[in-house]
Each structure stands twice: as structure tokens, then as C-alpha cells.
DOFI-692596 format. One record per residue: x negated, y negated, z negated of N, C-alpha, C in turn. Coordinates in steps of 0.1 Angstrom, whole numbers. Layout:
// DOFI-692596
n_u	n_v	n_w	ca_u	ca_v	ca_w	c_u	c_v	c_w
X	Y	Z	X	Y	Z	X	Y	Z
...
// end
This chain:
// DOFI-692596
n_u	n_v	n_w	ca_u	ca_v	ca_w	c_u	c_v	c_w
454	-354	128	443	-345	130	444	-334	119
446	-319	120	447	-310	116	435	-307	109
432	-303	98	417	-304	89	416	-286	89
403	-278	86	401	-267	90	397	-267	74
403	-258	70	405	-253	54	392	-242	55
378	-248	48	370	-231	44	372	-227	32
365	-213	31	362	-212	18	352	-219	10
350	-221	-2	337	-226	-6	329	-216	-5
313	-228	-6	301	-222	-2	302	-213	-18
290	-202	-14	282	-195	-29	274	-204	-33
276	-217	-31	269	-225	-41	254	-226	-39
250	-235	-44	231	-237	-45	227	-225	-55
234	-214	-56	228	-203	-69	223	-194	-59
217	-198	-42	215	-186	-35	199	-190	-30
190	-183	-27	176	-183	-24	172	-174	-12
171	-183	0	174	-178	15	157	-171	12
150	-171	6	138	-165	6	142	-146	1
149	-147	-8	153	-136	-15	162	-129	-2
167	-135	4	177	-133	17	168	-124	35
157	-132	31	148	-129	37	141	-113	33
133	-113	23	130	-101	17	140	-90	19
154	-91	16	165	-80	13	163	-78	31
166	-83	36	167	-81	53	157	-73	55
148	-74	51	132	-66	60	132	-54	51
134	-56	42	136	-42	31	145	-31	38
159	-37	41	163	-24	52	164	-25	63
151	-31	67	149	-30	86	161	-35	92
161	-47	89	175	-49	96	170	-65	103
173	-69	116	172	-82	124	181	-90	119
179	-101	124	186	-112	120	203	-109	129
200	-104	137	208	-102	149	216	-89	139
209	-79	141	219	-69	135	229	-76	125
221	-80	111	228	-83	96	239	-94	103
235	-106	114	247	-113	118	261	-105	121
259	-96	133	270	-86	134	280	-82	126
271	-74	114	274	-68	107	287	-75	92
277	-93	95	286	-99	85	292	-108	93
295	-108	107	303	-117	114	295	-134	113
286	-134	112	282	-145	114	273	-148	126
266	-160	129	254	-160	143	241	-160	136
234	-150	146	219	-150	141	209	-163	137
217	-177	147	212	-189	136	217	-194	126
232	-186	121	235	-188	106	225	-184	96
226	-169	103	213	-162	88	199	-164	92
192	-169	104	182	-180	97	182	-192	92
194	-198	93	195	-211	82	195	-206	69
207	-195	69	204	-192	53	191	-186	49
181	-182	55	171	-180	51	159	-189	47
158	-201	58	152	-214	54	158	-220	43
169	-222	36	174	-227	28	183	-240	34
183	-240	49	191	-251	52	206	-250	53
214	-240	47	227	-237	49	226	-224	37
245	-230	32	248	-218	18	254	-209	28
257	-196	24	266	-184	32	281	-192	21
294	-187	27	302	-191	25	307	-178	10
314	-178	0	316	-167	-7	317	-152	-2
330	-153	10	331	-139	16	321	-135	24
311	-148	31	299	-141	36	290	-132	23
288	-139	16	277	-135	4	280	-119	-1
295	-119	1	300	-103	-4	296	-99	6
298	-99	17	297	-89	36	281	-89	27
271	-101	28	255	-96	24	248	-85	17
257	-90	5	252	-77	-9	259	-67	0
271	-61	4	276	-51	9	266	-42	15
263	-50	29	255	-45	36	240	-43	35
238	-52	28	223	-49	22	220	-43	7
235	-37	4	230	-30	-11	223	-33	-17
224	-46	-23	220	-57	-30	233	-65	-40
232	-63	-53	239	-70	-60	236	-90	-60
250	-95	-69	248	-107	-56	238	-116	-69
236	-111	-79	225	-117	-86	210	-115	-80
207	-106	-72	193	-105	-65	198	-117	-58
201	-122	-51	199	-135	-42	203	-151	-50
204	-147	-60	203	-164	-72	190	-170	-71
192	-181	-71	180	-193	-73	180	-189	-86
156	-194	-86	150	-197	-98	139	-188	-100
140	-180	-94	123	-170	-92	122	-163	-78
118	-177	-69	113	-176	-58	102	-161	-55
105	-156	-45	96	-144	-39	86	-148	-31
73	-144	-29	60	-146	-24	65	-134	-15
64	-144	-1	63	-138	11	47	-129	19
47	-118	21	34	-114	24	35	-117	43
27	-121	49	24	-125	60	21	-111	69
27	-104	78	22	-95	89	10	-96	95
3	-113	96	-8	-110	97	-21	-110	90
-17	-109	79	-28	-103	64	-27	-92	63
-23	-84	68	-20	-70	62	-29	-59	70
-36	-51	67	-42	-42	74	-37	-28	75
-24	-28	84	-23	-13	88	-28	-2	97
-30	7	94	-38	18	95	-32	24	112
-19	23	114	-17	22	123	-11	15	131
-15	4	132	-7	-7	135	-2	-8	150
-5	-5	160	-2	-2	173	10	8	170
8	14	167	19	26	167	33	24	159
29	14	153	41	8	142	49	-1	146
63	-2	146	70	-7	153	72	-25	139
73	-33	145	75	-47	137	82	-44	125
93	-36	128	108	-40	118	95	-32	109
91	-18	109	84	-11	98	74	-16	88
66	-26	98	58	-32	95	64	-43	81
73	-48	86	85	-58	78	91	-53	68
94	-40	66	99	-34	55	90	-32	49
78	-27	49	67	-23	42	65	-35	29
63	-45	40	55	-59	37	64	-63	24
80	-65	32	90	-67	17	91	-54	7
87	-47	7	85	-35	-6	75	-43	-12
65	-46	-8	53	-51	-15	57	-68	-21
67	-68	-14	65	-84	-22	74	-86	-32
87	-68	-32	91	-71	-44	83	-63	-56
76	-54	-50	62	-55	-62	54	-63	-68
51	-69	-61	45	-87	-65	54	-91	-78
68	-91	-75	73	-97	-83	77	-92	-94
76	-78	-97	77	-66	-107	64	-75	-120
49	-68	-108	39	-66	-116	37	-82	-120
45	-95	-116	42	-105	-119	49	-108	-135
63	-100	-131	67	-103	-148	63	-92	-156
59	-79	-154	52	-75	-162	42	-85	-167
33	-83	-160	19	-97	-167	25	-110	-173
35	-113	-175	36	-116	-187	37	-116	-205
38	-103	-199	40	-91	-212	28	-86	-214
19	-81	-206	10	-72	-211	-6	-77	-200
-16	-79	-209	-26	-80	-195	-32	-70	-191
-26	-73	-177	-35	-63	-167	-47	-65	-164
-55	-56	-157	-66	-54	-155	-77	-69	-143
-80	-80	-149	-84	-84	-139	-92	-85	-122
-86	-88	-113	-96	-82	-99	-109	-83	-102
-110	-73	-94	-130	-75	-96	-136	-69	-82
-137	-78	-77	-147	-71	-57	-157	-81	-58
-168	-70	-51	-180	-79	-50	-180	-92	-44
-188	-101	-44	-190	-113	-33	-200	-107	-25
-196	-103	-12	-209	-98	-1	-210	-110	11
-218	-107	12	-225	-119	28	-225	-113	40
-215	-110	47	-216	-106	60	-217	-117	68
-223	-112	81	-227	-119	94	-213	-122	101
-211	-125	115	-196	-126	120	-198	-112	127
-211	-107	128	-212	-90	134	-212	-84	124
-200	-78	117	-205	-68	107	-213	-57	107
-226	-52	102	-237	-40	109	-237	-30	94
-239	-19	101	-240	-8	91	-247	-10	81
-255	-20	81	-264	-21	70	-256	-31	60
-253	-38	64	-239	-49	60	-228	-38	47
-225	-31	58	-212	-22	52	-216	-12	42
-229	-9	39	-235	3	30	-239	-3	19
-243	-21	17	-251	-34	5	-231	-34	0
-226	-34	10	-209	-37	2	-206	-28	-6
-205	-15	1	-203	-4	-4	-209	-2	-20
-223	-2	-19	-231	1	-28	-225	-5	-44
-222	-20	-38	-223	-33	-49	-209	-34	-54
-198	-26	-43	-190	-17	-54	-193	-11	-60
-197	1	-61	-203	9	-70	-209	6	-85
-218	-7	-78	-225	-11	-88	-212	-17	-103
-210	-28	-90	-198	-35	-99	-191	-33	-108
-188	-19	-102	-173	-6	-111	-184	2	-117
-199	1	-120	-202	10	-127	-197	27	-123
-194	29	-110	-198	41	-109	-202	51	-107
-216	45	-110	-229	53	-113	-231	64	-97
-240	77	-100	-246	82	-89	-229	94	-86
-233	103	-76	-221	111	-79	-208	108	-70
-201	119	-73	-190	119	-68	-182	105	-76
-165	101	-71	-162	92	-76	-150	102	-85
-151	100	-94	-140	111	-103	-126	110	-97
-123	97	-97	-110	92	-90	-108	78	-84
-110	83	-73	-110	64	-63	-94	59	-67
-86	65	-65	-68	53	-73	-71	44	-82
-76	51	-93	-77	50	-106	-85	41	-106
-99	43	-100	-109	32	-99	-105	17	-96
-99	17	-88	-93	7	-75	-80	-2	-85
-72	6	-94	-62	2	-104	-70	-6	-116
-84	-1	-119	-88	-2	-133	-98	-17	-133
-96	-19	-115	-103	-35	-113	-94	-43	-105
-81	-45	-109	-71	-54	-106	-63	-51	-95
-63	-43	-86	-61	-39	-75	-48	-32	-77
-33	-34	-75	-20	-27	-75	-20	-17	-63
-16	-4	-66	-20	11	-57	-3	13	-62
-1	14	-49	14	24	-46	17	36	-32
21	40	-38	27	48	-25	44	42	-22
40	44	-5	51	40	-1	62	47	0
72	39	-2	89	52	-3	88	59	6
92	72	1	97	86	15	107	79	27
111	68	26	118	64	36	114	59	47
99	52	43	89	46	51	86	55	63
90	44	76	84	51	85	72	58	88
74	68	89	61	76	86	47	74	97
47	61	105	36	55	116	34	49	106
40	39	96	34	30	91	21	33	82
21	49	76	7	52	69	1	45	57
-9	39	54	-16	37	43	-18	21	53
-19	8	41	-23	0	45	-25	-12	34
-31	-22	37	-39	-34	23	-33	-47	26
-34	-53	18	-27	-71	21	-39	-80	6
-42	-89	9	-48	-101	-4	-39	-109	0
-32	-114	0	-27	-125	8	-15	-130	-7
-22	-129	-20	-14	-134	-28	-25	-131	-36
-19	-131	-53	-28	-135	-60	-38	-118	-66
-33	-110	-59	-30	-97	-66	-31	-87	-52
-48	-79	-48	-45	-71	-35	-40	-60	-38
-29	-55	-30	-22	-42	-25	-26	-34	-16
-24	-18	-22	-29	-9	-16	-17	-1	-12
-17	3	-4	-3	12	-3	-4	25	6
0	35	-5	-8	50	1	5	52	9
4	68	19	12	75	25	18	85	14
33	86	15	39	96	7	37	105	14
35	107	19	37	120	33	22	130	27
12	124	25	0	131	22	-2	135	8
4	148	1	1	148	-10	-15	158	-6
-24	152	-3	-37	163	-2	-49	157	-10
-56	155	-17	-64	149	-25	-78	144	-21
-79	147	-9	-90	145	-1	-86	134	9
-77	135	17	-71	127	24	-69	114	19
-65	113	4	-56	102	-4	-66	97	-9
-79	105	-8	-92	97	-21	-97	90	-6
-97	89	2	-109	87	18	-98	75	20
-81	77	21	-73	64	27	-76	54	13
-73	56	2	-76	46	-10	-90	39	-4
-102	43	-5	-111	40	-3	-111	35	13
-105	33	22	-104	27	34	-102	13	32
-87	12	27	-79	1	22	-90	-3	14
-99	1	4	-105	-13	-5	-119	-16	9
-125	-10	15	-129	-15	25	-121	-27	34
-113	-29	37	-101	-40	38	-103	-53	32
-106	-50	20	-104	-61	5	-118	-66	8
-129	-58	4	-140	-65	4	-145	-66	17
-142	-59	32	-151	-65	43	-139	-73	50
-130	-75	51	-125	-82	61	-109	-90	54
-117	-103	42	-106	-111	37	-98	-123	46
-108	-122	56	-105	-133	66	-105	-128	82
-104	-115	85	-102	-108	91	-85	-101	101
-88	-108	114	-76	-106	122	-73	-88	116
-63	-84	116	-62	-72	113	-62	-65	128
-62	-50	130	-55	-39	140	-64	-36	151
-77	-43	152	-88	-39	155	-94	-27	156
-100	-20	167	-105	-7	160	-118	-7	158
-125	-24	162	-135	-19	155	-134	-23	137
-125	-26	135	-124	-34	121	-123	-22	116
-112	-12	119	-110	1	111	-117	7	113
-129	9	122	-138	15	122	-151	10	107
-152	-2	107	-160	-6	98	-154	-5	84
-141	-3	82	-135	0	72	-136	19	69
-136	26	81	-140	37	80	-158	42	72
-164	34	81	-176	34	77	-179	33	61
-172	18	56	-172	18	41	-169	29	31
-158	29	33	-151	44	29	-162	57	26
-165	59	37	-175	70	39	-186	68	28
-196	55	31	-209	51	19	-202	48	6
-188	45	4	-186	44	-11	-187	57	-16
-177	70	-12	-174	84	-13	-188	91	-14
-192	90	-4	-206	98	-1	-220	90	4
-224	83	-7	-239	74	-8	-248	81	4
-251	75	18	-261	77	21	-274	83	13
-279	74	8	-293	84	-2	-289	99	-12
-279	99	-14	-274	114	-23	-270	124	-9
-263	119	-1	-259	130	7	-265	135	24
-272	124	21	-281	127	33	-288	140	34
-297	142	23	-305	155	19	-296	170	18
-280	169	17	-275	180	10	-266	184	28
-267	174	36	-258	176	46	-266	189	54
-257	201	63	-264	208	69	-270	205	84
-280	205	89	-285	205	102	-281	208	112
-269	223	110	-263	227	120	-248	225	116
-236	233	119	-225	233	114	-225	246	107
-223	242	91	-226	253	85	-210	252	74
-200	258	78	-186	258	71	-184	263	59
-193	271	55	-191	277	36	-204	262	32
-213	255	34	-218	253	33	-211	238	33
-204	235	40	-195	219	42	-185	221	35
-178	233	30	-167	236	17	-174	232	6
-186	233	5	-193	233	-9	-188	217	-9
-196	214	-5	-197	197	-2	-180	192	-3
-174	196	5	-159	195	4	-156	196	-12
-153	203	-19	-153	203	-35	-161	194	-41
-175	195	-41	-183	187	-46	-181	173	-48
-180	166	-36	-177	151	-30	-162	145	-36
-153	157	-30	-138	156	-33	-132	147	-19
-141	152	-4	-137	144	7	-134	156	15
-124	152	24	-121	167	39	-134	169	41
-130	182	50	-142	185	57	-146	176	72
-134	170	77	-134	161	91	-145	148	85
-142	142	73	-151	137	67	-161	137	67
-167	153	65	-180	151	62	-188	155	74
-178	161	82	-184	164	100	-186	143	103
-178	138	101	-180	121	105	-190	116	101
-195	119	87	-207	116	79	-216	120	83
-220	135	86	-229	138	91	-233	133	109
-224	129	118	-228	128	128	-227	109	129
-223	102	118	-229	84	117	-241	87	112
-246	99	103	-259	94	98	-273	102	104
-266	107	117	-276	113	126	-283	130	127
-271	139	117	-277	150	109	-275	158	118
-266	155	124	-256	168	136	-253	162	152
-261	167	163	-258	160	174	-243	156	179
-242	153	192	-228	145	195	-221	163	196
-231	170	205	-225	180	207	-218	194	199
-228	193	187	-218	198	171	-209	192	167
-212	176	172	-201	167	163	-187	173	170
-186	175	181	-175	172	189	-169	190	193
-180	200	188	-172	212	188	-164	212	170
-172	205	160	-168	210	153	-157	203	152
-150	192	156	-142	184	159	-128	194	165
-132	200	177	-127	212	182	-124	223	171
-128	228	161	-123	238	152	-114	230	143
-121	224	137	-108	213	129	-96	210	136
-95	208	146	-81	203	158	-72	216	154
-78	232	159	-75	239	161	-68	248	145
-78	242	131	-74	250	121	-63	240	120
-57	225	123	-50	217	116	-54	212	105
-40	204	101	-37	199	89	-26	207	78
-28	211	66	-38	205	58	-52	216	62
-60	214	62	-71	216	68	-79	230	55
-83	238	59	-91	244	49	-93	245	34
-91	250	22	-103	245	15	-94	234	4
-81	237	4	-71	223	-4	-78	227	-19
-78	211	-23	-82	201	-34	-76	201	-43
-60	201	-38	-51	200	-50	-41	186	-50
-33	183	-51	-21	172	-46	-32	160	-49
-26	146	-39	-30	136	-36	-34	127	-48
-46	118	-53	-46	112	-66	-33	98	-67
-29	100	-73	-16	89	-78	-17	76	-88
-11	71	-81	-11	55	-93	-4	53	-102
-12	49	-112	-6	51	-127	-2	40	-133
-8	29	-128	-9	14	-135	9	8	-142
14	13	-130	28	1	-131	37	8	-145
34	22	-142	40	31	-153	38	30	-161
25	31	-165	17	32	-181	23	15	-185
22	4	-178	30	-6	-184	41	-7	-185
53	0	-179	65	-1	-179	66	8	-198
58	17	-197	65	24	-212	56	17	-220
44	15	-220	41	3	-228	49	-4	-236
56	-17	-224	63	-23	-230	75	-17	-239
77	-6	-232	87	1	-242	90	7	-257
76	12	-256	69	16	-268	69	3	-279
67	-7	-273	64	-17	-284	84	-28	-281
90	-26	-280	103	-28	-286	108	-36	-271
105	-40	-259	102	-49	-251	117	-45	-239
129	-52	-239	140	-44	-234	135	-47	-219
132	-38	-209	126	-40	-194	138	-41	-188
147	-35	-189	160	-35	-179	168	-55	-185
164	-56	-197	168	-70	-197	158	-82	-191
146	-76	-192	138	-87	-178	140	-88	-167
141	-75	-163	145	-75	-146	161	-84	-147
169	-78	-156	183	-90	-150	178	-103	-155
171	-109	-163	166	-125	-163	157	-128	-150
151	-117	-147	140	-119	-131	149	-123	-119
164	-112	-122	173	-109	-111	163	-101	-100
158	-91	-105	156	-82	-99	162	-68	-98
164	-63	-89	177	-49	-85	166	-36	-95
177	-33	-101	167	-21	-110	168	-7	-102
172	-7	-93	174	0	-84	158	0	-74
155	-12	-69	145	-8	-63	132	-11	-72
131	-16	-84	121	-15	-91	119	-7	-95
130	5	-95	128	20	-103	119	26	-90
121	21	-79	113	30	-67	97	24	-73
96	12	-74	84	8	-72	77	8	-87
82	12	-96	78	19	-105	70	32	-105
77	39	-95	78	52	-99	67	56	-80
65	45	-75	53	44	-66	44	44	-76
39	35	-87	30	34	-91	29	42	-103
33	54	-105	34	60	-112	30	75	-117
20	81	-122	14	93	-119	28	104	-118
33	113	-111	45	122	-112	44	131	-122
55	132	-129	60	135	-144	59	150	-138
57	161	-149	55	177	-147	72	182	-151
76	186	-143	96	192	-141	91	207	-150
102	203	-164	99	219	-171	113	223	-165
109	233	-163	122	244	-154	124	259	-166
138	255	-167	148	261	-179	151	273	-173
150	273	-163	161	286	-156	155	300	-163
165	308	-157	161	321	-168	157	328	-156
145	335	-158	144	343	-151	147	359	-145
// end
């Protein structure tokens, strides 16, 4: 009997969980990455369960193709998988799975960034209210939540200076998603570990826009932790929240106009620091402006576009991951030697750094 000579396995130093993540990271099926490394699509779900090693020359085809060095797939610091159905995206019909799947693994190698940071430095502990909703969530429901944020975070009457910041400064991890990100996939939230994620649209640098999606996504966190996601009435009630965190019923009720009044909704627009579609929405949930203003003024907004009127000034940014990254720097702390004890790719922790990172000001030398 003629014996079939393989190569050796890559050894038990491989972590089909890590194998998993790299896959969704570049949108890639099980089916494609088989192709691609000559294997069967139930090889690389075995090696994903952990029930089968990839052979050496497979493990090179892997890192190859997934641009991944072959230290990111070593056993010993297991990745926290985020579930598709915890996640609340914004547009979730319109998003195709694999997008949804990339997103998800961006976020879970953030997870694993901000988890060995916090070993180094403490971060900000979560803080969301405990609210009592019914199984019918009711406007009155979503305005006591709203509020008791407010209360919670202390802040006070008024505009919110900066909802990111806010949202950062009570445990909550805020990134924007890579430019690479399908651009359906939008702004969306996950709890589904120990640490909730916010994850903005790169696509929107508008400041109005960015302060209303932040504030969506924490409506997410506090109304709907047990909550099927992709609902429209769910994003509707998450809209709602949004709205009474930004603009308190009892403050803006009084200041809203009766008719549609556009120098007069600009004011407000500055004031607030929310669009003006916004505050046409606000005014016609809280009864100020009939269906039939609601829906012409809806009609001039269609017509001026996006960005709409009246700009704010670029989108508010997240600062959290950054200000810890030089931190640690500052005080002697080598980061590029944690990430290779993490075996994390500094390659894509520089992206997810630099998601959560307020953007650096470019001095431009040129001569004029």
C-alpha cells in the first residue's frame, strides 16, 4: 500500500476564530477564500471551528490572500465574535450580508485593540440609564429615556456641546467606519460584548448629520438591548430618541415656528447644532406644523439636497482610542510591542486607531 506523503500541519499555533474574523474583514465567503487557496469550503469551515489545522502551504495561500501576517492567526488571545443579530444597522435591508460581516469584524478587532489598551490605562466606565419600557415602546417611554440620559451625563438644559464626545466620556467606543466600507452599510450600534459600539459613516463629514446619527445609535443602547434589530418601527423609536435627547421637548417646543419659517429654522439649525430636516421632523412629531407643511417642506429639502443649507462645519469625531494610544506613549509604554504580544496586525489597528481619532490639522509647506 502506497502511503500519501503531506505536508505538516501549521501546528496547534492557529486560532480558526481569528480565521473567521480575517475572512469577513475582506468580504470574502468561505467559498471564495476556498478557491482562492485551493481548498473545500468545508475545509475552511473546519478550520474555523477549530476542528482541523490548515496544512503550512495552506496557511501561506491564507495570510497571502487575506493580507494578514501569519502571527495574526496564532493561538492565545481569542477574538470576541460580534453576532449580526445584535447589531443595529441603519440600513439594514439595503446592506448586503458580506457588508454587514465586514463591519461586524472591524468592530471585533476593535474590541480587541481597546481591550489591551485597558489594560494600560482606565477607560471611561459605561454608564446608560436603567429605563422601564413596556413591550410597546410609547413616546412617553422614549422622552423619560431620553431625558435620564441627560440627566445621567449631567447635561444639563441646552444644546449638547458634543454628542461623540459625550457618548466616549460614558464608556461607549465611537468610530467611524473605513472609507472602504460599503457605503449602504451607514452608521450602526452593537452591546453584544462587554463594551457598546458606535460606528459613524465616513462618508458624512457634516456636523449636523454626525451629531443626530451618534445620537440614533445611543438610542439603540438604551431602548432596544434585547431588541430584534432592522425594524422600522425600532428605527423609528430610535429616531424619536435622538430627536428628545438633541432637542428636549419642553426647550424647543416654544421656539419652533408655526408655519415654515427658513431664516427662522437656520437659527435653530445653529442653535441646536441639528439639520434643518430635523427640525421640520421635530416640529411635525410634536404637532407645531401640519402634515401638509410637513410634507411641502420635505419637498424643498428634496429639492435643495444634501449637504443641505446652512453647513455647521465637518462631522464631530472620536477621540477616545487616540488620546490613549499617545498616552501610553507619553508615559514610556512601547504600543507597537503590545500589539505583536496581542498578535494584532498594526496595519489594521492603525485604521482603527485613527477611526477613533479626532483628524490631525495638515501644515502645508508649499510655497506659494
Amino acid at each position: 500500500m502506497k502511503l500519501e506523503v503531506r505536508p505538516p500541519a501549521a501546528g496547534t499555533d492557529f486560532d480558526g476564530t481569528r480565521l473567521t474574523v480575517a475572512r469577513r474583514l475582506r468580504a470574502k465567503t468561505k467559498a471564495a477564500l476556498a478557491r482562492e487557496v485551493g481548498v473545500t469550503p468545508t475545509a475552511i469551515g473546519q478550520f474555523e471551528k477549530g476542528k482541523a489545522y490548515p496544512t503550512q502551504p495552506v496557511l501561506n495561500k491564507l495570510c497571502l490572500n487575506l493580507g494578514l501576517p501569519r502571527e495574526f492567526f496564532g493561538a492565545g488571545r481569542p477574538l470576541t465574535l460580534l453576532p449580526a443579530n445584535d447589531a443595529h444597522f441603519r440600513s439594514l435591508r439595503s446592506t448586503s450580508a458580506s457588508s454587514r460581516e465586514q463591519a461586524l469584524a472591524y468592530g471585533e478587532v476593535c474590541l480587541e485593540v481597546v481591550d489591551l489598551i485597558s489594560n494600560y490605562i482606565d477607560l471611561p466606565p459605561v454608564r446608560l440609564p436603567d429605563v422601564q419600557l413596556s413591550d410597546d415602546v410609547t413616546d412617553s417611554e422614549i422622552e423619560e429615556a431620553a431625558a435620564a440620559t441627560r440627566d445621567l451625563w449631567e447635561l444639563g438644559n441646552g444644546p449638547i456641546a458634543s454628542v461623540v464626545q459625550s457618548i466616549e466620556a460614558n464608556g461607549i467606543i465611537a468610530l467611524r467606519l473605513p472609507p472602504t466600507t460599503d457605503r449602504a452599510v451607514d452608521a450602526f450600534s452593537t452591546y453584544a460584548s462587554d463594551r457598546p459600539l458606535v460606528f459613524l459613516s465616513p462618508t458624512k463629514n457634516d456636523r449636523a448629520r454626525s451629531r443626530f446619527d451618534a445620537a440614533h445609535e445611543l438610542g439603540h443602547l438604551v431602548l432596544h438591548p434585547d431588541t430584534e434589530p432592522g425594524s422600522k418601527l425600532v428605527e423609528n423609536q430610535a429616531h424619536r430618541f435622538a430627536s428628545e435627547l438633541l432637542m428636549p421637548r419642553h426647550e424647543i417646543l416654544g421656539q419652533l415656528p408655526r408655519r415654515i419659517d427658513w431664516p427662522r429654522l437656520h437659527e435653530l439649525k445653529r442653535h441646536w447644532g441639528v439639520s434643518l430636516r430635523a427640525l421640520v421632523f421635530r416640529s411635525h412629531a410634536l404637532g407645531v406644523i401640519s402634515e401638509a407643511s410637513y410634507r411641502r417642506a420635505n419637498q424643498q429639502l428634496s429639492l435643495w439636497g444634501l449637504p443641505e443649507p446652512g453647513d455647521l462645519g465637518p462631522a464631530e469625531s472620536p477621540q477616545l482610542l487616540g488620546l490613549a494610544r499617545d498616552l501610553l506613549a507619553d508615559n514610556g509604554v512601547d504600543f507597537q510591542a503590545l500589539l505583536a504580544a496581542a498578535r494584532i496586525d498594526n496595519d489594521i489597528t492603525a485604521d482603527v486607531i485613527a477611526a477613533g481619532s479626532a483628524p490631525r490639522l495638515k501644515l502645508n509647506l508649499s510655497a506659494g
